[in-house]
N, C-alpha and C positions, 0 to 999 in steps of 0.2 A: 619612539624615534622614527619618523618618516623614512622611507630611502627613497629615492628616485633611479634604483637602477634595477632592470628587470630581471624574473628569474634566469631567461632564458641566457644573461649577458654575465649574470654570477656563475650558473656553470661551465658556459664556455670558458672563462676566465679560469675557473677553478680547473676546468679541463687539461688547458694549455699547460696549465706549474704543474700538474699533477705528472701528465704527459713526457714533461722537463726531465722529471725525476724517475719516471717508470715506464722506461724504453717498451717494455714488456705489455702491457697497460694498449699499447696504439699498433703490438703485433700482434696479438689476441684479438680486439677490436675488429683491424684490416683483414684479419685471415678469415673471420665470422659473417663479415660483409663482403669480402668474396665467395662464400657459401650460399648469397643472399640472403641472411640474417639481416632485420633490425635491431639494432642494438635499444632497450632501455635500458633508462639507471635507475634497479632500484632504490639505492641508498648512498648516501656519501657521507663520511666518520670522520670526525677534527680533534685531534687531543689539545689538552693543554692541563696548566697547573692550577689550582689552587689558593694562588698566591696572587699579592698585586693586583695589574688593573687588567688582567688577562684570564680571570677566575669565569668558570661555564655563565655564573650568573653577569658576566661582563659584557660576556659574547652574545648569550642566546639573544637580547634584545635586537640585532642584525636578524635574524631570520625569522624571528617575527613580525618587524618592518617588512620582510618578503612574503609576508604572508603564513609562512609557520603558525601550529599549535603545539605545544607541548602534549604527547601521549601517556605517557608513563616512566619512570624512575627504573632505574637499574641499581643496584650495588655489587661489586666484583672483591671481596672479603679479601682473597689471597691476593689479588692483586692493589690493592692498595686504593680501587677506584670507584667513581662515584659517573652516572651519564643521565642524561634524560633522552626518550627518543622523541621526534618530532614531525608532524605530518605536514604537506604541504600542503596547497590554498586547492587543488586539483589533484586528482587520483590521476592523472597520466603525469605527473611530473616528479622527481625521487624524495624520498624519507632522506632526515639527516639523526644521525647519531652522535650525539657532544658529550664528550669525557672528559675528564679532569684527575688529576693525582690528588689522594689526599696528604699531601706532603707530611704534615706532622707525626704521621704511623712512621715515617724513615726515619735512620739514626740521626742525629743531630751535626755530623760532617757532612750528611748527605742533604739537610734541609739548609745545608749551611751556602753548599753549593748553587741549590736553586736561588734563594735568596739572593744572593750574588748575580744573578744571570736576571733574575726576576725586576732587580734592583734599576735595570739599564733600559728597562721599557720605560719609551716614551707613549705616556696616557694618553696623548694628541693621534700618537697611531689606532689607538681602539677605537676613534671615532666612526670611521669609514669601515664598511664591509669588507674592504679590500684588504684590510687583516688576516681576512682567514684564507689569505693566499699570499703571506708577507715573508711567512716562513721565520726565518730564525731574525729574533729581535734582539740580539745582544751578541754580546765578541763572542766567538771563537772558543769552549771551552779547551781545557788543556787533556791531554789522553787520559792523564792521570786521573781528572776529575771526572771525566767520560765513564775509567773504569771504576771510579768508588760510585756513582751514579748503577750503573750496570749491576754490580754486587746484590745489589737492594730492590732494582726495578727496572726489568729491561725499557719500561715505559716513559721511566722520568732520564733515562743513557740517551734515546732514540727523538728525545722532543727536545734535549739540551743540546741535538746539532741539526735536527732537520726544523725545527720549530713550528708557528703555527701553518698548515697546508693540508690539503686531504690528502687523508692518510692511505684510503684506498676509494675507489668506485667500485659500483656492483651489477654486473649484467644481471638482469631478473629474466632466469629461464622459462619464466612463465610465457615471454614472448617471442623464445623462438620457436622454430618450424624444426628445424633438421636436427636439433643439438635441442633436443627438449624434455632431455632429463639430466640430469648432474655429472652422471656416468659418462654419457654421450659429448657432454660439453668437454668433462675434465680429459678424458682419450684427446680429444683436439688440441688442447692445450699441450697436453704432455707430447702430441706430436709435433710440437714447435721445437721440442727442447727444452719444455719448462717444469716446473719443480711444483709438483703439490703440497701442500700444507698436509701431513698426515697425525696433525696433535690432537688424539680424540677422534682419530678416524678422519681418512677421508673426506667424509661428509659426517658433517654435525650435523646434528636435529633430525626428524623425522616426520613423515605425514602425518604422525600422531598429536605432535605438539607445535603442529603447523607450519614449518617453518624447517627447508632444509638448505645448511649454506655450505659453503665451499669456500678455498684459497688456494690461490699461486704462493709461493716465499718470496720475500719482498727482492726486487732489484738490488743490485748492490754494485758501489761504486767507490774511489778512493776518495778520502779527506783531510786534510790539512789540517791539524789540529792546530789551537795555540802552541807556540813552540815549535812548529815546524814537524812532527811528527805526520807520517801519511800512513792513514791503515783504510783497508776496507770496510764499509760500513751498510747497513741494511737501509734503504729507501722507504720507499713503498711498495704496496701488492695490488693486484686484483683478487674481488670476492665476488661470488658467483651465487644466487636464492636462488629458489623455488617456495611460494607461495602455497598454501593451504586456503580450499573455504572452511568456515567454523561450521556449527550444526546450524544457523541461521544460515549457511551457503553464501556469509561474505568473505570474502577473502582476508584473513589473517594479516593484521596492518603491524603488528609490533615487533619484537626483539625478543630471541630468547638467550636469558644470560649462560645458563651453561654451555653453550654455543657459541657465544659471544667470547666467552672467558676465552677458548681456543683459538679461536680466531685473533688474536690478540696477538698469538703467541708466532705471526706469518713475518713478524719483523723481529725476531729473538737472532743474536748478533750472530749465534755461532748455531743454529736449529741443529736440533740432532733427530725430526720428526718431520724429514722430506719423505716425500713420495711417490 
């Protein structure tokens, strides 16, 4: 599938919704680049389901018209999911990370609900890249269904109201100057006021297994369920790498899932794992 629109015009794009949704997101950013930091993105992460015409293998053909390769598979057991990660066409420009729920592991009020939601996508939308910045492609679920969704999978509660859009961006510590360890970077953030992801530590991963990341707790803000119901609800995060070289001295391009698994958990409705 050709695209004709540039990398550089899908992340701005993806930027802006992202930005929409993660106040947080452009004050981390702006406080970084008044320190004289450049900001890169290491990576940017899109959930979706399983089902329908919105399944990873529906999507990934978009980022591979941008040039994308696929890297390697993921499985996340307890959580119900399935990713591949993905490199881009250039090493200065971000990794993407595609998820999926495996619906069928949920109970069957729970797959019943997706279905339904899944039911109202129009397949004319998956055409265009501009999907994975479309956000939520169906009515309004009801709270109720929100929380029988929530029960089972804060993954499948959190994409039935924010839908498809990036879920988080990632500054890659490897290229700042002043904030150029994890430690250093997360004290800045928590000097805004803002909330560490402490599920699994602090910081997931280590220089050993190349790959060290980080998280804010997602933003959060009020929403209108079907019915009229207004609760607060988790957005999105910022995630923060640090990059390893391997024994060949290249720099470590993948994902690692137990890391991953936690990092997951930066948009859990009610986190009881701030820090």
């Amino acid at each position: 599938m050709p695209s004709d629109m540039s990398l550089d015009h899908f992340f701005a794009r993806l930027w802006d919704d992202y930005t929409a949704m993660t106040p947080q997101a452009s004050r981390i950013h702006d406080a970084l680049v008044a320190d004289g930091e450049t900001i890169v993105n290491d990576h940017v992460a899109f959930r979706t389901f399983d089902r329908g015409p919105i399944r990873l293998a529906d999507l990934e053909p978009h980022l591979l018209a941008l040039g994308y390769t696929r890297l390697e598979p993921y499985d996340f057991e307890a959580k119900k999911l399935r990713a591949w990660g993905y490199l881009p066409p250039r090493e200065d420009q971000p990794r993407v990370f595609l998820s999926e729920l495996k619906c069928r592991e949920l109970s069957a009020p729970a797959q019943e609900i997706i279905d339904e939601l899944v039911a109202q996508v129009d397949p004319a939308r998956i055409a265009s890249p501009e999907v994975l910045w479309a956000g939520r492609l169906w009515e309004t679920p009801t709270w109720g269904e929100y929380r029988t969704l929530a029960e089972e999978s804060e993954y499948a509660a959190w994409l039935s109201i924010i839908g498809l859009r990036a879920n988080h961006f990632t500054i890659s510590v490897n290229h700042l100057r002043r904030h150029d360890t994890l430690e250093k970077l997360l004290a800045k953030v928590e000097s805004l006021g803002l909330s560490i992801n402490a599920s699994g530590g602090r910081i997931k991963g280590s220089p050993e297994v190349l790959l060290e990341q980080a998280s804010t707790l997602a933003d959060r803000m009020p929403f209108t369920f079907s019915g009229g119901r207004v609760e607060e609800i988790p957005t999105c995060y910022y995630e923060f790498a640090r990059r390893y070289p391997d024994a060949e001295g290249r720099l470590y391009q993948g994902f690692v899932a137990a890391s991953a698994d936690r990092i997951f958990e930066s948009t859990d409705a009610r986190p009881d794992h701030a820090g």
